[in-house]
Structure formats: structure tokens, C-alpha cells
C-alpha positions in Angstrom: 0.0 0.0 0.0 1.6 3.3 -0.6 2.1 6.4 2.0 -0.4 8.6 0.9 -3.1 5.6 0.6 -1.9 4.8 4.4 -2.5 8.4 5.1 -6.1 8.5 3.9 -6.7 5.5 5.5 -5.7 6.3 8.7 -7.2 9.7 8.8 -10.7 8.2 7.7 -10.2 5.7 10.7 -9.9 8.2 13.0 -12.9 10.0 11.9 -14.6 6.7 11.9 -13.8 6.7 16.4 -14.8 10.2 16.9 -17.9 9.4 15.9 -17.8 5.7 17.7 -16.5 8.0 20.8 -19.3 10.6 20.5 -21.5 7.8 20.7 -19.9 5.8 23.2 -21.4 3.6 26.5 -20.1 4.8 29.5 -18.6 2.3 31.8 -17.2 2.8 35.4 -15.3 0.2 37.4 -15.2 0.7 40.9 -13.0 -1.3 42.4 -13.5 -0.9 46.4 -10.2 -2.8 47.1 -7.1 -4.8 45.4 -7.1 -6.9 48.8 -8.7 -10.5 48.0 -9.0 -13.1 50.2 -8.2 -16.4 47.6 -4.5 -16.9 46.3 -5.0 -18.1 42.4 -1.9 -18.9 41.2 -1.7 -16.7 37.7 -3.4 -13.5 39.6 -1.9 -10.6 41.1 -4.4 -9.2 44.1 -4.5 -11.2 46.9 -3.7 -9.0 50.0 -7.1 -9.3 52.0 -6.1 -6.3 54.2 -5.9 -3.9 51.2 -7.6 -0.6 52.0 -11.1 -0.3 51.3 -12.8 2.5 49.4 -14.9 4.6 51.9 -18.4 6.0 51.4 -17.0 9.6 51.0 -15.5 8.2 47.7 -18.8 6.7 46.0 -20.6 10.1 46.6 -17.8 11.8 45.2 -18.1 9.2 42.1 -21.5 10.6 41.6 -20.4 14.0 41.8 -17.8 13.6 39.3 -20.1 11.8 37.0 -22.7 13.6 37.3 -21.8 16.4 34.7 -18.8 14.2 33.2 -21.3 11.8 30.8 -24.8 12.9 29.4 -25.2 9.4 28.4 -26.5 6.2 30.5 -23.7 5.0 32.5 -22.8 1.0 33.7 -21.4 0.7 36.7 -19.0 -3.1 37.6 -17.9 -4.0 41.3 -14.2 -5.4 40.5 -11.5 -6.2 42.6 -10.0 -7.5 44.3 -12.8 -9.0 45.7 -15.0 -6.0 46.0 -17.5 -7.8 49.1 -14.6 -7.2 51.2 -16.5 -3.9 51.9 -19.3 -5.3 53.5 -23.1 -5.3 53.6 -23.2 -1.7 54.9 -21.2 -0.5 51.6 -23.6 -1.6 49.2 -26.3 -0.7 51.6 -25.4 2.8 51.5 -23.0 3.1 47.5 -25.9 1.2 46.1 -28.8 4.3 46.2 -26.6 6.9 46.5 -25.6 5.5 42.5 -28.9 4.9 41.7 -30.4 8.1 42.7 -27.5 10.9 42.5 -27.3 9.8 39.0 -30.8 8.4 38.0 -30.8 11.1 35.4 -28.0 8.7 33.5 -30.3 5.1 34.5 -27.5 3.8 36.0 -26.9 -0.5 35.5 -25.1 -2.4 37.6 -22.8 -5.4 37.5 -20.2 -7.6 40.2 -17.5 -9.8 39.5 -16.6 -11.6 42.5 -15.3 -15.0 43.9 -18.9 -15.4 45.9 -16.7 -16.4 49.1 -17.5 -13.6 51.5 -21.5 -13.4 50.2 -24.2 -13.4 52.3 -27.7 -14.0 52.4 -27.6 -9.8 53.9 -25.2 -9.2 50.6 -27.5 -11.2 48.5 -30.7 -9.6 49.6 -29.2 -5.9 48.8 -27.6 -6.9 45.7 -31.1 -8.5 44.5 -32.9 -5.5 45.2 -30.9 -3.5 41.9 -30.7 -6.9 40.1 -27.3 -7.1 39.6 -25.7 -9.7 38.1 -22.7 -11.6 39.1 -19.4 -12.4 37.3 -17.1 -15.2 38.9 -14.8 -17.7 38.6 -14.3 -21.5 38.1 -11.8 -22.9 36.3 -14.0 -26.3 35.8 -14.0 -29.5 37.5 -13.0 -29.5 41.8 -9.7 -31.0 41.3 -8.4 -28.9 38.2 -9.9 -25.8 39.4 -8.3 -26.2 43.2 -5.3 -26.7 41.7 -4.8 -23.0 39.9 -6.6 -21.1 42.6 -5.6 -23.3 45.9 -7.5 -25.9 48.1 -10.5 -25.2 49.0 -11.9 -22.6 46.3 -14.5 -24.6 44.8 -16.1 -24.8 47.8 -16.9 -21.7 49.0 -17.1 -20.2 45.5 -20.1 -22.9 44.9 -20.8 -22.6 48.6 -21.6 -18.8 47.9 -23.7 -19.7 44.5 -25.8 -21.3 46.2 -26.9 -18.2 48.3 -26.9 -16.1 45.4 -29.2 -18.2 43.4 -31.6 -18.9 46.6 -32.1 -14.8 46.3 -32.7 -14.9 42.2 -29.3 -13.3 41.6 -28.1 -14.5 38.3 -24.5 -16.2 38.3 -21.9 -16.6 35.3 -18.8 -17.7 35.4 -15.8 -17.2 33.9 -13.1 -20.0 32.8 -9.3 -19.0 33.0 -7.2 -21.6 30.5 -4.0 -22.0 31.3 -0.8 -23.2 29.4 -1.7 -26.2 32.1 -5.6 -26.6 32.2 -5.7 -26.3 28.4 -4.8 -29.9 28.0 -8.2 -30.6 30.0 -10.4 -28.1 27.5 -12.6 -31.2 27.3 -12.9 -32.0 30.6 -13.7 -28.4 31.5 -15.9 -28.4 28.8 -18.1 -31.4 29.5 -18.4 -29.6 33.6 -19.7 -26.7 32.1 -21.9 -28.6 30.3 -22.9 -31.4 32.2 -23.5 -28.5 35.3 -25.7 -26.2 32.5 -23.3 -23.4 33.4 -23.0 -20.9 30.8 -19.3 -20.6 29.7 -17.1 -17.7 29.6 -13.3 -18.0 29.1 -10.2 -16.0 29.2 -6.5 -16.8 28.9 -4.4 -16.5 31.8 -2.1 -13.8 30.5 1.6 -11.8 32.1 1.2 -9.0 34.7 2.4 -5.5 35.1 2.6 -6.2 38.4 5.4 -8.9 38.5 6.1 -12.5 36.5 4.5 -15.0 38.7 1.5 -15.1 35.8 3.8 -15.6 33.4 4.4 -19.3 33.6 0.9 -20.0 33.6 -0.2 -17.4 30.5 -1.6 -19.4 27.8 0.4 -19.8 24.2 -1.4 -17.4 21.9 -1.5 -19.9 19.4 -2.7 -23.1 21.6 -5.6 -20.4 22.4 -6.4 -19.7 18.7 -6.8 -23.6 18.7 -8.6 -23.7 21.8 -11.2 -21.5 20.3 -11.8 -23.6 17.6 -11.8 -26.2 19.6 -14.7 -25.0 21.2 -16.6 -23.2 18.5 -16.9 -27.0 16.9 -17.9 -28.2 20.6 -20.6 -25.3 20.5 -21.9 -26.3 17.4 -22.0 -30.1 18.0 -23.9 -29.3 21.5 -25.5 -26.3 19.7 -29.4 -25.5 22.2 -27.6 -27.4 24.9 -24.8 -24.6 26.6 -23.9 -20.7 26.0 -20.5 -19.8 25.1 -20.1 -16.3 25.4 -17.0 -15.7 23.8 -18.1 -17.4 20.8 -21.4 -15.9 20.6 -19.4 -12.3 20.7 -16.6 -13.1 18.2 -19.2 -14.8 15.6 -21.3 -11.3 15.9 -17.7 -9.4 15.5 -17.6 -10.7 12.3 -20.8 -10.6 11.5 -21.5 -6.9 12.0 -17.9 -6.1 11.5 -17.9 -4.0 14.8 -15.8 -5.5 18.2 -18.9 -6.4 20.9 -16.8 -6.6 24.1 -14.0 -4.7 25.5 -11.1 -6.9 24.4 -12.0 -6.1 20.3 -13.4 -2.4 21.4 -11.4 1.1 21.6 -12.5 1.1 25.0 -10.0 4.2 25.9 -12.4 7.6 26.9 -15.6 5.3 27.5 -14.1 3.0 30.1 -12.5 3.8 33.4 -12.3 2.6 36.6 -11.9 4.1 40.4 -9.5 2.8 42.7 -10.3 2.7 46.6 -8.6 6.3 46.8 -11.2 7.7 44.0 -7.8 7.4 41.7 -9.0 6.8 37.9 -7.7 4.7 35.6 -8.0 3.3 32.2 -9.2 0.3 33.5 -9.7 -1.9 36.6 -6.3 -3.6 35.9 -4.2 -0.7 36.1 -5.5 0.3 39.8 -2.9 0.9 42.3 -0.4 2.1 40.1 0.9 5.5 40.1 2.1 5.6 36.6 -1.6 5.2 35.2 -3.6 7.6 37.3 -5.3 9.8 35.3 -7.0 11.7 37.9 -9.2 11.6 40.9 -13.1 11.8 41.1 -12.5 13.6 44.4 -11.3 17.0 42.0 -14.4 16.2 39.6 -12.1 16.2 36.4 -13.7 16.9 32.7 -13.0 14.4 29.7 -10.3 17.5 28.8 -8.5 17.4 32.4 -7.9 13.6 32.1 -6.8 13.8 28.6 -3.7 15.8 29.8 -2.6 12.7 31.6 0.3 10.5 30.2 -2.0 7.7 30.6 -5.0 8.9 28.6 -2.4 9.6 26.3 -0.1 6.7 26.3 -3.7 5.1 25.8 -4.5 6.7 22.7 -1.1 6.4 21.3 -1.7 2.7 21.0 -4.8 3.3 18.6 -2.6 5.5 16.6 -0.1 2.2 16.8 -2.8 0.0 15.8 -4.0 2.3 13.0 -0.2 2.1 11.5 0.6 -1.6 12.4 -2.8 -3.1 11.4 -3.9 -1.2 8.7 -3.9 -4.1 5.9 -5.3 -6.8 8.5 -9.2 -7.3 7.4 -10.0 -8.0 10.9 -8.9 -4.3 12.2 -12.8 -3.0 12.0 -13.7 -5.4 15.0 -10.5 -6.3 16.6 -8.8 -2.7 16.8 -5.5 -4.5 18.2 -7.0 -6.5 21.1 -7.0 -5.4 24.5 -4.1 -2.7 25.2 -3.2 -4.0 28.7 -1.9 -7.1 27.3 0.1 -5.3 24.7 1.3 -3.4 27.1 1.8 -6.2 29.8 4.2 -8.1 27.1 6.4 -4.9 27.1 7.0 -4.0 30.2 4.1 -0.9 29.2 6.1 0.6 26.0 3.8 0.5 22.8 6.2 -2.2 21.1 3.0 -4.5 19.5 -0.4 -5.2 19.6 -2.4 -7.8 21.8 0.2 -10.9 21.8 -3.1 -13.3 21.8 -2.9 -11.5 18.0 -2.4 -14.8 16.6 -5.3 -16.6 18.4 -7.6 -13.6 17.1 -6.3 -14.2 13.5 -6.8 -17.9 13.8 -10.3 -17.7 15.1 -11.5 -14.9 13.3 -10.6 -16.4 10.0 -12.3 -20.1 11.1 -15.4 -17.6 11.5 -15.5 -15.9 8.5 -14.9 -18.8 6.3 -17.7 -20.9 7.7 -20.0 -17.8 7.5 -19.1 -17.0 3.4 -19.4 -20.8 2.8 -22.8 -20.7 4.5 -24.0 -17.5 2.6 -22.3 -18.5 -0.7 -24.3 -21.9 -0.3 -27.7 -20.4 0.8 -27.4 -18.2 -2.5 -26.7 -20.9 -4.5 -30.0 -22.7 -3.1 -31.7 -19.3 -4.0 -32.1 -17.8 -0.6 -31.1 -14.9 0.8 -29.8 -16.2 4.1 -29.5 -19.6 6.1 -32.8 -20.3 8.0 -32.7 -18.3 11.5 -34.1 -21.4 13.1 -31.3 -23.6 11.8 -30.5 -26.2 14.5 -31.3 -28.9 16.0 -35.2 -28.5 16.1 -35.2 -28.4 12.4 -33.2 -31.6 12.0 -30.3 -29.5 9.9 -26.6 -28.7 11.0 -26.3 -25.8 13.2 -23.3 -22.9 11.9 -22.2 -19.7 12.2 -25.5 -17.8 11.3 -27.6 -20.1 14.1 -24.8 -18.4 16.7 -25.6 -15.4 14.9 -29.2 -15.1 15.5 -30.1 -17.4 18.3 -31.2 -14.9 20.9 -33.2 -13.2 17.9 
């Protein structure tokens, strides 16, 4: 491609996010400590008697957002394990949200390891309907071993409450460069339990290189998502897998659908337990990435003067440059810039390193999906059936992923 093609290209894709960025949802993490009382083996936050973020913080959260977005506004407990705080916290954070900003219709979400909830917790946390993010890593034994003895326990232990107060549970699978020989065994629990299934690679740190043993080979994950697109497919009506469901809808709309495949800088941040704000929940706690702090109720402008906000937006300038010939740019946009930055020690040397896995799976995608259509127009239609599948005695594919919650 030559320069002045590049150019054009790049300038139109810039265009192309202020208008995405105009548009943008508005998501705050709040992440009321880093403290967490489990010890998983490829994670970083496990002090339980981190600091915990105070009252005065959440109301100046509101204060800060309350002219900062005119948009509605999603709001994610993250840790850490964020019911360290305590029943009282949400008692109080909870309507002080939902009310100081009810202007924005605030949503709510929690990811948590279900260990310290409650049947108190679970009562205040069903009143706004939030709904809960964890972790299992599949079957007792497997699952024990990456995040120590006893976990499955009390995470299952504290599922049980939340489901007895009609909070609704998901969890999330971490594969690792170990537990990735087992992707059927962890498959067949999520199935055989009728768990929905979310994954994500175990990946390096910032913070130090304990993770880095256990991070998952960006290839073997590019397999492992086939892997379990084919598994989706052959048990296609019986489990959910989320990532697949996202990725196949990437492609299909040609727009990224969750955060990893999203320019997610200047729509996402996240609050630390000192009302510090960061480009996202795992950045908190460190100095370098502070962009600001809701207690001095900083515009979009004040936080874009931060070297963080811009060493954030100098990776979509890098991803404009390095990935400007890659047909899956539109709905990957470089992966998640954490992990680029993880791999380098935080200089803007590369993209995503899970790049290949993206490539791998992406493609897989695509060229089921233009077989599909190709073969539907040959039969004279103008799409598959949407109620391909299993009732209808044909072979489920891409498009019955595509529009099965239609």
C-alpha cells in the first residue's frame, strides 16, 4: 500500500472513532479494594487487608459523573474481591448510584469469587438486580489446583446463596498453558452443570512475572477457540458460550462487541479505593496510570492531559499504523491494550500478543459464515434459516450463533 493511501486511511479511521467515541457507552469500574481473600496462582491481588474504598468516595463518584457523561452509564464492582467492603457498603453506594445519577439510568454489575456473600449481601444486591461475574476454572480438582485448596467450595458454597435470592451467576473459565490440555474435561463440567461458559487466557502482569508461567500460548488459544466453536456447534441448544457468541457477531457486524476487540479508551475507566481513575480496573494501584481523581471532579479534557490517557491513545494511533492491511482491524482494533502493554514492560512495542489466536479464530469464522452464505445463495435464498438447529433436523453454523437470541 503506498504512503499517501496509508494516510487517507488512517485519517478516515480516525474520523470513523470520533464518531464511535461521541457515541460511546459509558462504563465505570469501581473497584473498592485490590485486597482479596483467595491466592490463584496466575493472579496478582490477593492482599485481604488492602484498603477499602470509603463511602465519601462513592458520593464523590457521583459528583464527578454527574456532569462528566450525558449518556446512560454502567457501573462493575471489581477487585480484588470487592464484598470485602461489606453489607453496609452496598447498603449505602448502592442508592446513592442509583439516585444521584438516576438522570444517566445507571446498571449495575459484580465480579466476584462469591466467598465472603451473604444471604444480607444477596438480599441488597437482588434488590438493583445485579448480576454476578465469577470464577471457576472447571471441574473440583483442576480448578483447586490454579486457585488453591479449598476454592470450589466456597465459591459454589456462595452460589448457592446467590441463586436462593434470584441473583443470576456466570462464570468465567481462566485456560491455562496447564488446564488447556483438560479443555474437554472443562468443557463437559460446564456442560454437564448447565453453566454458561465464559473463558479467558491466563495472561503476564504488570505487576510482577509469577502469571507468566501460567499465561496461555497465543497460538494453543487460537486452537482452543476452535476447539470450542466445533464443541458449540456439536452441543448447539444445549450450553452458551459467550466468547463465541461475541466473536461470531464481530464478524458478522464487522464492529468488536466486548471490550477486548473495542477502543474502550475515553468510554471506560475505573476508580481505585482512593477515588484514583484509571483506564481500567487492571491498572489500579499504580501511580504511573492515574489519570486523575473523582475527588477533584475532572472533565474528559483534564484527564486527557494525563500521560496515561495519552499513552492510551497512542496505542490506537499504533494500531492504526501496524494493522492497517489486516481485514479483521474493524472489530479487533488491536485487542485489549493491557496485554500489549503487559508483554512490554508498558512501551507500545506490539499489539495484543493473543494476536495470533484472534487471526486464527476470526478467519475459522468468517470462512464458515461466506461458505454458509455462498451456499444459501446458490439454493436461492437470501440467508441460512434463523431457526437452523437442532429442532429443524439441519446442522447448526455460524448464522444459528448469529441469531439465536433473535
Amino acid at each position: 500500500m503506498k504512503m499517501s493511501e496509508r494516510r487517507q486511511k488512517m485519517a478516515e479511521r480516525r474520523k470513523m472513532r470520533a464518531k464511535e467515541e461521541s457515541s460511546m457507552a459509558f462504563h465505570v469500574m469501581l473497584v473498592p479494594t485490590l485486597g482479596c481473600p483467595s491466592n490463584c496462582s496466575y493472579c496478582w491481588s490477593s492482599e485481604e487487608d488492602s484498603p477499602i474504598m470509603s463511602i465519601e468516595t462513592i458520593e464523590e463518584v457521583v459528583e464527578w459523573v454527574k456532569d462528566f457523561q450525558k449518556g446512560q452509564v454502567t457501573f462493575t464492582f471489581h477487585g480484588g474481591e470487592p464484598l470485602l467492603a461489606g453489607a453496609d457498603f452496598y447498603r449505602k453506594a448502592l442508592p446513592l448510584l442509583a439516585d444521584g445519577l438516576s438522570h444517566l439510568k445507571p446498571s449495575f454489575a459484580l465480579q466476584t469469587n462469591l466467598w465472603k456473600l451473604t444471604p444480607e449481601l444477596a438480599k441488597i444486591l437482588a434488590e438493583y438486580d445485579i448480576p454476578i461475574g465469577s470464577s471457576i476454572d472447571g471441574p473440583k480438582e483442576l480448578n483447586d489446583l490454579q486457585r488453591g485448596k479449598g476454592y470450589f467450595e466456597k465459591t459454589m458454597r456462595g452460589y448457592e446463596i446467590a441463586r436462593a435470592n434470584g441473583l443470576n451467576v456466570r462464570f468465567i473459565c481462566t485456560f491455562t498453558s496447564h488446564s488447556v490440555k483438560f479443555k474437554e474435561d472443562i468443557f463437559n463440567f460446564f456442560l454437564d452443570n448447565g453453566l454458561t461458559l465464559k473463558l479467558h487466557p491466563a495472561l503476564p502482569s504488570l505487576r510482577g512475572d509469577n502469571p507468566e508461567k501460567w499465561a496461555l500460548d497465543p497460538k494453543e488459544y487460537g486452537e482452543l477457540l476452535i476447539y470450542l466453536l466445533d464443541k458449540y456447534l456439536e452441543h448447539f441448544g444445549e450450553i452458551e458460550v459467550m466468547n463465541i457468541d461475541h466473536l461470531c457477531k464481530n464478524v458478522f457486524t464487522h464492529r468488536g462487541s466486548v471490550c477486548t476487540f473495542v477502543d474502550c479508551m475515553g468510554g471506560v475507566f475505573a476508580v481505585g479505593p482512593d477515588g484514583g481513575i484509571y483506564p481500567c480496573y487492571r491498572f489500579v494501584g499504580m501511580p504511573e496510570y492515574v489519570m486523575g481523581n473523582v475527588y477533584d471532579h475532572p472533565s474528559r479534557e483534564d484527564l486527557a492531559q494525563s500521560d496515561a490517557w495519552k499513552l492510551m491513545f497512542r496505542f490506537k494511533d499504533y494500531v492504526d499504523k501496524e494493522c492497517g492491511d489486516c481485514p479483521y482491524i474493524r472489530f479487533c482494533r488491536g485487542g485489549c491494550p493491557y496485554n500489549a502493554l503487559a508483554r512490554t514492560g508498558g512501551e507500545i512495542k506490539g499489539v495484543d500478543p493473543h494476536c495470533t489466536a484472534y487471526k486464527m479464530i476470526f478467519k475459522e469464522i468468517s470462512d464458515r459464515l461466506n461458505k454458509e452464505l455462498s451456499g444459501a445463495s446458490g439454493a436461492g435464498m437470501a440467508v441460512p434459516s434463523l431457526q437452523q438447529g437442532h429442532e429443524t433436523g439441519s446442522t447448526p453454523g455460524i448464522m444459528s450463533i448469529i441469531f439465536k437470541n433473535r
